[in-house]
C-alpha positions as CSV (number, residue, x, y, z in Angstrom):
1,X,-20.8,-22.7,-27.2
2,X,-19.1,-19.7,-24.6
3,X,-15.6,-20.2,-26.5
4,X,-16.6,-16.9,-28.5
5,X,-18.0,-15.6,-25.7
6,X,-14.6,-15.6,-23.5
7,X,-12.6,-14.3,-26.4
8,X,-14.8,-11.3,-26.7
9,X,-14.6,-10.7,-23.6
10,X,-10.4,-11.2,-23.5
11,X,-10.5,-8.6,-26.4
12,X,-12.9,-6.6,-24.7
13,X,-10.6,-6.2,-21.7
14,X,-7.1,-6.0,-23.7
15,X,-9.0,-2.8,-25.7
16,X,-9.8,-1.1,-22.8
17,X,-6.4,-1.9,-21.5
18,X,-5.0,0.1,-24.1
19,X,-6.9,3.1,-23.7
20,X,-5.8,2.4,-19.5
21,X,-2.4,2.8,-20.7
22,X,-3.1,6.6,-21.8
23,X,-4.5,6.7,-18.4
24,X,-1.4,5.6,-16.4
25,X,0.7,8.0,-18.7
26,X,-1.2,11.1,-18.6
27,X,-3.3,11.5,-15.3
28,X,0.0,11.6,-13.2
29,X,0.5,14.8,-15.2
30,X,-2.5,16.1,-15.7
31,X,-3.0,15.7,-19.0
32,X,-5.8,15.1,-21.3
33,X,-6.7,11.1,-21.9
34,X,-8.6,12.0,-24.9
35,X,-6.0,14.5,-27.1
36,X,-3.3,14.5,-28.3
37,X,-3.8,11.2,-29.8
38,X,-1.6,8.9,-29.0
39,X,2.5,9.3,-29.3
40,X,6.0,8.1,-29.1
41,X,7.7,9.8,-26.1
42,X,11.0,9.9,-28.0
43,X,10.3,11.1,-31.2
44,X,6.7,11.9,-30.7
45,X,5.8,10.4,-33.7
46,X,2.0,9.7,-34.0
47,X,0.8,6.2,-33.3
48,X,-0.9,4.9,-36.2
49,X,-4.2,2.7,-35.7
50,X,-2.4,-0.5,-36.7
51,X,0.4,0.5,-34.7
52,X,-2.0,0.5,-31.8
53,X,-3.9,-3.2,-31.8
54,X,-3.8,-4.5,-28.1
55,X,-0.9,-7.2,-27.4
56,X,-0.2,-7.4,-31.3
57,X,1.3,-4.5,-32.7
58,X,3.3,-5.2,-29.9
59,X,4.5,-8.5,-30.9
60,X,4.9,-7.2,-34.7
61,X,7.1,-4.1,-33.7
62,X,9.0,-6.7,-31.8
63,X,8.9,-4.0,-28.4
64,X,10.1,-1.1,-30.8
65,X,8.7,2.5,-32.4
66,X,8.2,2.2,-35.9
67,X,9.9,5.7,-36.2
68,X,12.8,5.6,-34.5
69,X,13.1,2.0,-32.9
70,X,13.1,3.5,-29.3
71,X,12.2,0.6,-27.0
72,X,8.7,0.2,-26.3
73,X,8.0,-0.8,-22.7
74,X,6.8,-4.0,-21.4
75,X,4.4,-2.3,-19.6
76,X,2.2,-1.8,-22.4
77,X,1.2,-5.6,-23.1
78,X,1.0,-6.2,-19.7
79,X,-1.6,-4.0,-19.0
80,X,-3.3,-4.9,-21.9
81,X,-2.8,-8.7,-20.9
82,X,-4.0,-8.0,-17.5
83,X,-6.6,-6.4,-18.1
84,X,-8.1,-8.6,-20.7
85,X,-7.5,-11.5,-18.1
86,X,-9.7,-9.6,-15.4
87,X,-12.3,-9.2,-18.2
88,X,-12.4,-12.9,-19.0
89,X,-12.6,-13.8,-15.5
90,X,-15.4,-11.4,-14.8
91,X,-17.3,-12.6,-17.8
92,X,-17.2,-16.3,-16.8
93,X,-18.2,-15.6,-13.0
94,X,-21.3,-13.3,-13.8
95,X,-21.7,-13.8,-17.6
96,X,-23.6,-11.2,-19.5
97,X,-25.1,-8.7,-16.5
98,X,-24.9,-5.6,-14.9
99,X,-23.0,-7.1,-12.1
100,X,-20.2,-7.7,-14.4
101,X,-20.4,-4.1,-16.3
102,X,-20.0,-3.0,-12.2
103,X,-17.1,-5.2,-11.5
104,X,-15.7,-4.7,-15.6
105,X,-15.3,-0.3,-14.4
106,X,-14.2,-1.4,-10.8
107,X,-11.2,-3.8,-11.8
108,X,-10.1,-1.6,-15.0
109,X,-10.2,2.1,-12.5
110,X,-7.7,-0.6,-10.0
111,X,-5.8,-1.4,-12.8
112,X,-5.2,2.4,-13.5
113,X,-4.9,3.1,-9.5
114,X,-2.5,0.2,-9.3
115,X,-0.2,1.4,-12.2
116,X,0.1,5.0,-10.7
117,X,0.7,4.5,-7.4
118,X,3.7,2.1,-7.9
119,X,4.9,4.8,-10.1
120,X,4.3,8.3,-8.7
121,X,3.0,6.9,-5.0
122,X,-0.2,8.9,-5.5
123,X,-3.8,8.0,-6.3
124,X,-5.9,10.0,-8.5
125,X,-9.1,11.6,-7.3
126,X,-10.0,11.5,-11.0
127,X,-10.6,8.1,-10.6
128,X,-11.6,7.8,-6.7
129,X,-13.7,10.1,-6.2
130,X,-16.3,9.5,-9.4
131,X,-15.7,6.1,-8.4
132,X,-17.5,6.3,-5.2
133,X,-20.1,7.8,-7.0
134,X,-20.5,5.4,-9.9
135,X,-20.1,2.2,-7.3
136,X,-22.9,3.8,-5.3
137,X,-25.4,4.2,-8.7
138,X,-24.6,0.7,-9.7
139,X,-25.5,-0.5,-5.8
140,X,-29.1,1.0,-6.5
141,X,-29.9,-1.0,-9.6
142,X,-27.8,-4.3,-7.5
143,X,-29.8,-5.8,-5.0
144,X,-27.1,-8.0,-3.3
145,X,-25.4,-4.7,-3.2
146,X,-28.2,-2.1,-2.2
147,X,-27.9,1.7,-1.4
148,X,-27.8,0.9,2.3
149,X,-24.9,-1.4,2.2
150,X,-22.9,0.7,-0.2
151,X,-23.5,3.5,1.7
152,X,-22.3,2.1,4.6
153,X,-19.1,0.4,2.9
154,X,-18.6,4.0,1.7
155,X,-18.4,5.6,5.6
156,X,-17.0,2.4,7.0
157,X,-13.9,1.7,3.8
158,X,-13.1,5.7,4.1
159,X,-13.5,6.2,7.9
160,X,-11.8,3.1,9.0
161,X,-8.4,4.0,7.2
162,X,-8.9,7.8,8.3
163,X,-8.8,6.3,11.8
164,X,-5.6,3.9,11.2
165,X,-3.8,7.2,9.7
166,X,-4.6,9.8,12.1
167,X,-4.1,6.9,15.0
168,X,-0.4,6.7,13.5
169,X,0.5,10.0,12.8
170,X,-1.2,11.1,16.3
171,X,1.8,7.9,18.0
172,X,4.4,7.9,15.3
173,X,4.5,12.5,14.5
174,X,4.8,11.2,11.0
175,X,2.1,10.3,7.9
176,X,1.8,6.7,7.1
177,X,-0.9,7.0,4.7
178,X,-2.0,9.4,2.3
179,X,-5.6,10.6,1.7
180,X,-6.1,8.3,-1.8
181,X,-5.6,5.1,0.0
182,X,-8.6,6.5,2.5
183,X,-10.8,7.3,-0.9
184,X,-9.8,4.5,-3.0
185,X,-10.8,2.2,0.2
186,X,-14.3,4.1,0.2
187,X,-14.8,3.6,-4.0
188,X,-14.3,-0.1,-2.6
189,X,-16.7,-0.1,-0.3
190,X,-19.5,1.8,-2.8
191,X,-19.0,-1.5,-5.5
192,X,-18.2,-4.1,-2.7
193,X,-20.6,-3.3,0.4
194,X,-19.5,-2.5,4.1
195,X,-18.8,-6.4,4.7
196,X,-15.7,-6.5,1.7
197,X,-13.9,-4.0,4.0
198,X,-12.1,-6.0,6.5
199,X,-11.2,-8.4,4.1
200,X,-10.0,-6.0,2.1
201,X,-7.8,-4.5,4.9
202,X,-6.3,-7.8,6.1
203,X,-5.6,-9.5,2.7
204,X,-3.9,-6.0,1.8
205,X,-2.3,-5.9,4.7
206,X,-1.0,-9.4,4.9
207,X,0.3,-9.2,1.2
208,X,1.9,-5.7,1.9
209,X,3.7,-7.2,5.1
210,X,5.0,-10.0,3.1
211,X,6.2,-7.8,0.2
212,X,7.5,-5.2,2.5
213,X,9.5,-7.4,4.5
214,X,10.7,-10.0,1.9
215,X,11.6,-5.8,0.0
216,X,13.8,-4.7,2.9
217,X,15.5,-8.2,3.3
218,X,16.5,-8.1,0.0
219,X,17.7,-4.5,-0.4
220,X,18.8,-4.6,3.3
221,X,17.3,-1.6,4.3
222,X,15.4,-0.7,7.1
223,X,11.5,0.0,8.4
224,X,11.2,3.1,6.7
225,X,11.0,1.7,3.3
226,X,8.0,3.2,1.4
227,X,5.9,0.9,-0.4
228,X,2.3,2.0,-2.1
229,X,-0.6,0.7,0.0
230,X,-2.7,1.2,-3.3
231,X,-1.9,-1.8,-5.2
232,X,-2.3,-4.2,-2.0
233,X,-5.9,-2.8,-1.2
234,X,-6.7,-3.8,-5.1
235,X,-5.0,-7.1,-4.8
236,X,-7.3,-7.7,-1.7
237,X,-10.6,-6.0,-3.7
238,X,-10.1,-8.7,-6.6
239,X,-9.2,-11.6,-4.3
240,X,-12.5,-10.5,-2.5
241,X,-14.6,-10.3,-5.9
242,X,-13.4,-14.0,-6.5
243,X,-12.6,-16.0,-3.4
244,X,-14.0,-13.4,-0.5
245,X,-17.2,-15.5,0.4
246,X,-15.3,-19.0,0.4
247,X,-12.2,-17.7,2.1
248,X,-14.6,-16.3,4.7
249,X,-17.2,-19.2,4.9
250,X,-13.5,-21.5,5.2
251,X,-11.7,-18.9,7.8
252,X,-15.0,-19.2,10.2
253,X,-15.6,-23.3,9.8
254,X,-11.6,-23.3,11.1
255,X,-13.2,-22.9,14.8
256,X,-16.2,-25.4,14.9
């Protein structure tokens, strides 16, 4: 019976979420992930371990510090939620492998990349740049990755977006993407292969265009409204993880 199995793996996930949270909190700001334990930013008061459970301590607190009742955020369960979600999903499309340990570090680092960048508009080379080197080990030991095709989805994910920015900023005098989205795009292509890429780029982009415009309609502003590229290159890495091969076998079937 899997039934244990998948809520393992949904606790699994909403665990690590947890310890993501620390992430999105203290990499911005160069802190440490690891000490001070955990904290309430009002009072500072010291989270205890029961304080702490994933999604229920939450729930018991009713969104609210033990200490001083400052409001927790909703950000906290959500990450844990989501993350525990991706683990479950993982778990029931490669089951107990080393394909889904690969994809269980990739989606968690995207959560973390996501998370930031909506927040502070930057993406942490703590988290890229191992990441390029982690997806690239994992490709050695993965044969329907291999070191050739992650290599390549290395050069091709990080020099393909260095091409788009420079392109812009050479036509438009201005930067239109920052150097994380170029490494975050080549971590991608060290887990994913060189053949995720374009996927990648146009499910990003088409979900960024959509977001953007339905964004400026809304707060009726104009084209120079800056939205994060990060989270719509990770929306497009997961969709690829999942759906890639069938959206692609589907897309070129439209024109026979």
């Amino acid at each position: 019976m899997l039934l244990p199995f998948y809520i393992f793996a949904f606790l699994l996930g909403a665990v690590v979420g947890s310890f993501l949270n620390v992430c999105i909190c203290r990499l911005p700001e160069d802190k440490s992930v690891v000490f001070p334990p955990s904290a309430c930013p009002k009072c500072d008061y010291q989270i205890r371990w029961y304080d702490n459970i994933p999604l229920i301590s939450f729930l018991i607190l009713r969104a609210k510090c033990r200490s001083c009742q400052a409001t927790i955020s909703w950000r906290y369960p959500l990450v844990e939620a989501l993350n525990g979600l991706l683990t479950l999903l993982l778990f029931m499309k490669f089951g107990m492998s080393l394909t889904f340990l690969a994809m269980f570090i990739f989606c968690s680092s995207l959560v973390v990349i996501t998370f930031i960048d909506l927040d502070h508009q930057i993406i942490p080379d703590e988290i890229s740049l191992p990441g390029i080197v982690v997806g690239f080990l994992f490709a050695l030991f993965l044969p329907w990755t291999g070191w050739l095709n992650s290599l390549l989805g290395i050069l091709f994910g990080g020099g393909s977006l260095f091409l788009v920015a420079w392109g812009y900023e050479k036509l438009t005098g201005k930067e239109g993407m920052g150097g994380g989205d170029i490494k975050l795009l080549a971590m991608m292509g060290a887990f994913l292969g060189w053949r995720s890429i374009l996927f990648i780029i146009f499910a990003a982009s088409l979900a960024g265009s959509v977001i953007g415009v339905t964004a400026m309609l809304i707060q009726k502003k104009d084209g120079k409204l800056a939205i994060p590229f990060g989270p719509f290159l990770a929306f497009g890495a997961i969709l690829y993880i999942f759906y890639g091969r069938q959206i692609i076998t589907w897309y070129l079937s439209i024109g026979k």
